[in-house]
N, C-alpha and C positions, 0 to 999 in steps of 0.2 A: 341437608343444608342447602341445596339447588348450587346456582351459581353462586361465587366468590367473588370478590372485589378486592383491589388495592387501594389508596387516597393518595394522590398526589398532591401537594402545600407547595404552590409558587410564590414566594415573595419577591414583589418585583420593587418596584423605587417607587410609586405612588399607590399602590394597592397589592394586598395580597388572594390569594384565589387557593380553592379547593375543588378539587377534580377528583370524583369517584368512575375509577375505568375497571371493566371485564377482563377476570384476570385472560380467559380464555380466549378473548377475541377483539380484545384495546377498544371494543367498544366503549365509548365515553358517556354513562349514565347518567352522569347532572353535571353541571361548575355550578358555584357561586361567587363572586368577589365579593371586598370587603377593602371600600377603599380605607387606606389608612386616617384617622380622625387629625392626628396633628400632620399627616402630609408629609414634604419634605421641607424641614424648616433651615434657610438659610439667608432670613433678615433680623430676626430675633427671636431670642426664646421665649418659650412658652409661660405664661405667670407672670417672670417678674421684666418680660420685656428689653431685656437686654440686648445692645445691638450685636450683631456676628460682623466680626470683617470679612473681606472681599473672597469669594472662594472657599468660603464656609458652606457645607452643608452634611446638616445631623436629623437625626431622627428621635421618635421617643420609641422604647420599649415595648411599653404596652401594648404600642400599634398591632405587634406581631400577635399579641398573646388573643388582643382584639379578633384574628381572624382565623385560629383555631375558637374562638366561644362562636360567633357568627358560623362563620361557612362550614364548617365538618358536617353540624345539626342538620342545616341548611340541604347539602348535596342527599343524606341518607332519606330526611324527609322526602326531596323532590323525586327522588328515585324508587322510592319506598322497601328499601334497603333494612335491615338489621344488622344491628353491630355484630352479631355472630356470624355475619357474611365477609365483615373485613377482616383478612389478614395482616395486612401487612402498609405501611404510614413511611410515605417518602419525602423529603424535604429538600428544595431547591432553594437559591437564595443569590441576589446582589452580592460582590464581594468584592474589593474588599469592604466588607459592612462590620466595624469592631469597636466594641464597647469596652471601657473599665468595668469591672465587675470588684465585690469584695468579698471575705472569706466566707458569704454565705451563697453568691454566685448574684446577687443584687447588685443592679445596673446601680453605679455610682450618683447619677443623675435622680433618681428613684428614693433618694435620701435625703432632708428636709437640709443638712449641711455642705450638700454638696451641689444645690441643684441649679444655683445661681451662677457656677460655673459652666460657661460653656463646653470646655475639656472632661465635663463632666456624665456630657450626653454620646451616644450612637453617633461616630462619623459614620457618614455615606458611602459608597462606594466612592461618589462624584466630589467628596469632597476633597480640594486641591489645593488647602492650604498649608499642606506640610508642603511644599515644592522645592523649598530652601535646602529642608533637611533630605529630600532626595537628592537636588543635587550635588548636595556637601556627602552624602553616601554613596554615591555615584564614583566620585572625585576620589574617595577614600578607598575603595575596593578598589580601582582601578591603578594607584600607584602601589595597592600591597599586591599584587596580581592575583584579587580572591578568585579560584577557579570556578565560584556562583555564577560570575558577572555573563560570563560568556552564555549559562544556561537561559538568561533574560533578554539576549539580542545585546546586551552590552551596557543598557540600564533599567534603572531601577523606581518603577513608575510611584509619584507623590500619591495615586492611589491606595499602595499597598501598604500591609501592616507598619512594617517598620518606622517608615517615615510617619507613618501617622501615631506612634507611641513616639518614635525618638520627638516628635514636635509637642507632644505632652511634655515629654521631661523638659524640655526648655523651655515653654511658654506658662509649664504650671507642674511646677514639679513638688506639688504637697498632692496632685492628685493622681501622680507616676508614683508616690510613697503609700498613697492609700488606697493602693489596687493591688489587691493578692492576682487576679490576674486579667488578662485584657485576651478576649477573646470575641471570632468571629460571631454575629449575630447567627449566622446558620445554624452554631455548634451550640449556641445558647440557646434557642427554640428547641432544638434537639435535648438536650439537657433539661428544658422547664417540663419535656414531655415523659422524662425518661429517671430523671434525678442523676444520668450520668454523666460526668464534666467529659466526654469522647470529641476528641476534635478528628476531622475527615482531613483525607491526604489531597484531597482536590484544593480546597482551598489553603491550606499548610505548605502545599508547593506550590502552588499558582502565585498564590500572593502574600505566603510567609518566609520564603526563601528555604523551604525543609524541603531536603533530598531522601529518595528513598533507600540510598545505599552509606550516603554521605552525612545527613542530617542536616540541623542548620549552622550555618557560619560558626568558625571560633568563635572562642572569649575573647582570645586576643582583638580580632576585627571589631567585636563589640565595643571593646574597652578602648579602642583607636577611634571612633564615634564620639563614647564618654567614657570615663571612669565609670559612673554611677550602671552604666549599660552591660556590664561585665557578665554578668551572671544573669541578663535579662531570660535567656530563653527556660534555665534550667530552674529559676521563679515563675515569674509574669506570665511566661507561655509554655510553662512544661503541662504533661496530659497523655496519658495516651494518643496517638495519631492511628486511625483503624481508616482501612480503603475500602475506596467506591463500594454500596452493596451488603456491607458486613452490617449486622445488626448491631446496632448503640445500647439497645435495651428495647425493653416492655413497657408498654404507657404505664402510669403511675396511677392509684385510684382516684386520683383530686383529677387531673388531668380529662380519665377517661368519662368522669360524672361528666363534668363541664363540654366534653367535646360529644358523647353520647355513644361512643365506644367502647369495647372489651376493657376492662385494666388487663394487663399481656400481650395486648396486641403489640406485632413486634413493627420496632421502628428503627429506622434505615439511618446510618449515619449519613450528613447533611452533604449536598453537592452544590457546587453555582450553578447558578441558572442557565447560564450559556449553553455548559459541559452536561446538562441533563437533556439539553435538547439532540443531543449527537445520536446515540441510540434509539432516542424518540424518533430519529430523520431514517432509519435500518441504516447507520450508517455503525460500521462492528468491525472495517478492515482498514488497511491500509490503502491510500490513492485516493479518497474522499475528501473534501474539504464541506465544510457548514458552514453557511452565513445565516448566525442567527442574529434577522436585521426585527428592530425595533426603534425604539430610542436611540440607542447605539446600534453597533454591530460586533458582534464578535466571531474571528474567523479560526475555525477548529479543526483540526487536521491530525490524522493517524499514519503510523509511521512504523515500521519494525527495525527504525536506528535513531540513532540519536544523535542529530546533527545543532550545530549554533547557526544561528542567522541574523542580520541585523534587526535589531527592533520589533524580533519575536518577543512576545510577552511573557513567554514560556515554557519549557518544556518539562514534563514529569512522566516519569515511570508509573504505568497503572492510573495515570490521571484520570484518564475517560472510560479504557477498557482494559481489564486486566490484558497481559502480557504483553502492550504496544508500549512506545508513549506517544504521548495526546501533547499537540502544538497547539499550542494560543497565540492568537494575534487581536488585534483592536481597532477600530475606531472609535474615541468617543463621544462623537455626536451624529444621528443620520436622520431617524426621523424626529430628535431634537431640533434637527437645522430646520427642517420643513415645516415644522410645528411657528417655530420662533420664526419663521417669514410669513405665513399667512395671521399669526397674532401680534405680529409687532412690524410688519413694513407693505402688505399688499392694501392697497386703495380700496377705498369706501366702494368705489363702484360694482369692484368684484365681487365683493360681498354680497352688494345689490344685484350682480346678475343672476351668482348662484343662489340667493333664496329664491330669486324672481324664476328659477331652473327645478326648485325643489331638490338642490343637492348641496353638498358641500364644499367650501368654498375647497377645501383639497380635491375634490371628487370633477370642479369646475376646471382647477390650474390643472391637473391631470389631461383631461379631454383638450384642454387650450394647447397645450404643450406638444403633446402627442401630432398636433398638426404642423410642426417644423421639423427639420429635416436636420440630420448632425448637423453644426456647425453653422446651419442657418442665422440664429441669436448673434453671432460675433462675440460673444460672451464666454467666459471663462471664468473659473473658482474655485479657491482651495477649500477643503473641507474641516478646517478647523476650528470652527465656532466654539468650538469645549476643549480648544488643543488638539495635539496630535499623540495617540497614543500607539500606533506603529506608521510609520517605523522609527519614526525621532522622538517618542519617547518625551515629551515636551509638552507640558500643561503654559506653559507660556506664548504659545505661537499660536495666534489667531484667524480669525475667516478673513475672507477677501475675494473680492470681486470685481474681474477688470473686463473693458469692455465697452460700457454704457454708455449710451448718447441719448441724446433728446428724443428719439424715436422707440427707444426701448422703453418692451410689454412686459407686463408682471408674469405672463406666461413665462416667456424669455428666462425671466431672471428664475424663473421655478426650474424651469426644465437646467438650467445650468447647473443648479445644487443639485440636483438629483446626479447628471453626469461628475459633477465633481466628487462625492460619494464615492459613482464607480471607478473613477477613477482611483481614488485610493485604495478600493481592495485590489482594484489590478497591480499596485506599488506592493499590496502586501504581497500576493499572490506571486509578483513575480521574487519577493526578495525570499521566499523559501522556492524557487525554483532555481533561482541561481545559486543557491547553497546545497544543490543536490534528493531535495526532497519532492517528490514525484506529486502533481496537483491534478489526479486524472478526470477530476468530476466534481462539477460543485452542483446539491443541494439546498434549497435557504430553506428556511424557516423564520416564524415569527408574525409580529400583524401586518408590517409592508411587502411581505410576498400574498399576502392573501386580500391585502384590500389597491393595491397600484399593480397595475400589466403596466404601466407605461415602464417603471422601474424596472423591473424585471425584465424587459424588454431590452433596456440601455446596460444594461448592468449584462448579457448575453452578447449584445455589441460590441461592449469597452473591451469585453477578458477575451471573447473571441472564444466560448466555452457556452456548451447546451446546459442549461440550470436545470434541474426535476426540483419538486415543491413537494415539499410535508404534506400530508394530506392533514394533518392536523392542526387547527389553529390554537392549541394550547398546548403546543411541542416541549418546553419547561415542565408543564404538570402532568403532561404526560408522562415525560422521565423521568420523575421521578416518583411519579405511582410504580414505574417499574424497577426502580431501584427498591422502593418496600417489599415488591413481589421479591423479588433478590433476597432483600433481609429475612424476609416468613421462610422463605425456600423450597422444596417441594415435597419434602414432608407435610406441610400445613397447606399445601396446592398452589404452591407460588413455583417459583425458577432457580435453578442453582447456578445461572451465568446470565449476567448481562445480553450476553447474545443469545441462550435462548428464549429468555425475556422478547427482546426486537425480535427475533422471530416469527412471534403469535402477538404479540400486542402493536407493533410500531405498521404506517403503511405510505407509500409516496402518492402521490396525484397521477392521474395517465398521464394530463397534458405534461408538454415541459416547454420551456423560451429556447427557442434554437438563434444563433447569431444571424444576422443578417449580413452577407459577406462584404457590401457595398458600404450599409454603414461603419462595420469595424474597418474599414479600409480609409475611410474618414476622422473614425475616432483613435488611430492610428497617428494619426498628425495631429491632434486635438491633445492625447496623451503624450506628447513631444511638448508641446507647450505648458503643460501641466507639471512634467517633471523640471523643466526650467522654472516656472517659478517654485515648484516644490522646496527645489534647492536652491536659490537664491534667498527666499525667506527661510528658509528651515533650517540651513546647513550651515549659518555665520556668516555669506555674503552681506546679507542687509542685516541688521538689530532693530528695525524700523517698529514691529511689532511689538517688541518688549520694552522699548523706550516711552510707546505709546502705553503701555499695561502702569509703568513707572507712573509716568504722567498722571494717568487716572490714578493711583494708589495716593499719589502725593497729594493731588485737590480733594481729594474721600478723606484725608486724615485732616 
């Protein structure tokens, strides 16, 4: 047979990708992407045009199904691979991403009578319009004293499933009755590939509220929600729950014509993208933290106790690597922020110098920025353009930017948000150090460690911590090519532990960003100014921000 391969399926929020890697040596034989065809839709739907309110955002189905027919074919061609070389099919994925399905596993939206509802399609991970219903569930655990609450930092993000089914029952509750059940989009690729309805413990505890010893929440708490909510889990979202690595099933023969693969080839129960990136990083102990920075950032950490901290997102038994548990944390906007100030607020001219540079106009504010010194700008910024999701837990609380005079550069204002960033992972960082939990080394990965040194740079400053970098720039698909090695096992020439997986296939960069003493001794007081307003907006001093969110809500209606 010569060499073996595993396929890694990253779905991310605007495109999905396929990555065929050496089982023996992580070497990375092709990617393909496949960006999604309907995108991320959150101004109206598709066909009949429908508008979505504010903080809506959903997906179509297909999209997914779209990039197994594309990229599987795609990587084995460019590689010039045989399907009897792959073992083993891993899948990563956005979360919370969760669809109504009906008794035949068909997305609700996929059905000529349901499709003009919005409540009918794929919410997003980003979508933030249940906010209500987390905070009325927030409010609700917290005077029953569910002992969940504590496992989440103390709330409970408009992200996650819950909120985003309990705000179907209320806003459209004929399509909370005609959903046999609502499940993660992860577990549902997994499922279109395998015919078996297996949900994963990663996303089940991350972002369904299921404990591995405990399970999820009473009836009672459900029914203190709604009546109607009583029996939601052991309906709507009952399933097997099978961990990180355990085999879901065998491609199916429709499945494996269409993707160009074995039917049998074994396939990996589904992981988030974040949490696949951690053993992608050799990151398999305890004392490691991961910043996997992209769009957002999500910060992941291993532990051999189990501690509560505020405005942890997370914590699960066997989350990331069997016998630890694996801490999540968040932010949810980083190179969203960056993105949305070079497309929607930096001047005509910059644009003008960097084509005039043959670079881009990021690749421009980058080199512009890099030539002031901490603190130089007089500028300052919260990082909450998309909310804040650690550590206040708050899809309501917005960006902001103090500072500014008539003299201020676009540079300026770039290199602020980048510091503002770090600053917030240094908030996270420090709020599971203050809670006992050991942060001996941080890791990043993703596309802004691989394409900004200035970031990485500041971000080494702010925490006062040497970062090593992934060597890989497809850390998601890579882990989860190794979580299929996992599923095949080593009988079929894959791996029977996640860590010996990272082992042979994961690898870090020589270089790493070591601190600059001078500057973090600057950004030291810089992050003193940072947590004052942190907590004057965030913490119920000012309402300024969500008066203003009112404000807009009320001239949109």
């Amino acid at each position: 047979m010569g060499k073996r391969y595993t396929i890694g399926i990253d779905y991310g929020t605007e495109s999905g990708r396929a990555l065929l890697v050496d089982l023996e040596t992580g070497e990375e034989a092709a990617t393909h992407v496949t960006p999604y065809p309907h995108g991320v839709i959150d101004k109206r739907l598709p066909g009949s045009g429908i508008k979505l309110g504010a903080d809506w955002a959903l997906q179509h189905p297909g999209d997914y199904v779209e990039v197994l027919r594309r990229s599987v074919p795609a990587v084995l061609q460019a590689a010039g691979v045989s399907a009897e070389q792959v073992i083993g099919i891993g899948v990563d994925f956005t979360a919370c991403t969760m669809m109504p399905l009906d008794e035949t596993g068909t997305p609700l939206c996929l059905l000529p009578e349901w499709q003009d509802d919005p409540h009918s399609w794929v919410k997003l991970w980003k979508h933030h319009a249940a906010q209500e219903e987390a905070n009325r569930l927030n409010e609700i655990a917290a005077s029953r004293g569910e002992a969940f609450l504590a496992r989440y930092g103390g709330k409970i993000s408009s992200e996650w499933m819950i909120p985003k089914v309990w705000q179907i029952y209320n806003e459209a509750p004929h399509i909370y009755a005609a959903s046999d059940r609502f499940m993660e989009a992860a577990d549902w690729i997994v499922m279109q590939m395998t015919g078996v309805p297996v949900r994963n413990s990663c996303t089940a505890g991350y972002k369904g509220l299921w404990h591995k010893q405990d399970g999820y929440p009473s009836r009672e708490f459900f029914a203190a929600l709604a009546p109607g909510l009583a029996d939601l889990t052991e309906t709507k979202l009952r399933g097997e729950i099978a961990p990180l690595g355990a085999r879901a099933g065998g491609l199916n023969a429709h499945m494996a014509e269409m993707m160009g693969l074995r039917a049998g080839t074994a396939v990996a129960v589904a992981v988030i993208d974040a949490h696949a990136m951690v053993p992608a990083c050799k990151v398999v102990a305890p004392g490691s933290m991961v910043l996997a920075m992209g769009t957002s950032t999500c910060h992941l950490l291993l532990s051999d106790q189990e501690i509560h901290a505020e405005g942890i997102s997370g914590v699960v038994e066997d989350g990331i690597v069997a016998g630890l548990f694996g801490y999540e944390a968040g932010q949810a906007a980083v190179g969203d922020i960056f993105g949305w100030y070079v497309e929607q607020a930096v001047p005509a001219s910059v644009h003008k110098e960097a084509a005039a540079s043959s670079v881009s106009v990021h690749a421009w504010l980058e080199q512009a920025a890099a030539a002031y010194k901490p603190g130089e700008s007089g500028l300052i910024a919260l990082d909450w353009w998309n909310g804040s999701r650690s550590v206040l837990v708050d899809a309501d609380l917005s960006g902001l930017l103090i500072g500014c005079t008539l003299q201020t550069k676009p540079q300026e204002i770039y290199r602020a948000l980048l510091e503002a960033t770090a600053f917030g992972t240094r908030k996270i960082i420090e709020a599971f150090t203050e809670s006992g939990i050991e942060v001996e080394e941080l890791v990043a990965c993703g596309g802004l460690p691989q394409r900004n040194r200035l970031i990485m740079q500041i971000y080494a400053d702010v925490t006062g911590r040497e970062i090593k970098i992934a060597d890989s720039v497809q850390t998601a698909a890579l882990g989860a090519a190794m979580f299929g090695a996992v599923a095949a096992g080593s009988a079929a020439g894959g791996y029977d532990s996640i860590v010996e997986a990272a082992a042979k296939m994961a690898r870090l960069r020589e270089e790493t960003y070591k601190p600059n003493p001078a500057h973090t001794a600057v950004y030291d007081e810089l992050y003193k100014q940072y947590l004052e307003l942190h907590d004057y907006f965030g913490r119920g001093a000012s309402g300024v921000m969500k008066r203003l969110k009112e404000l807009k809500m009320s001239a949109a209606e």
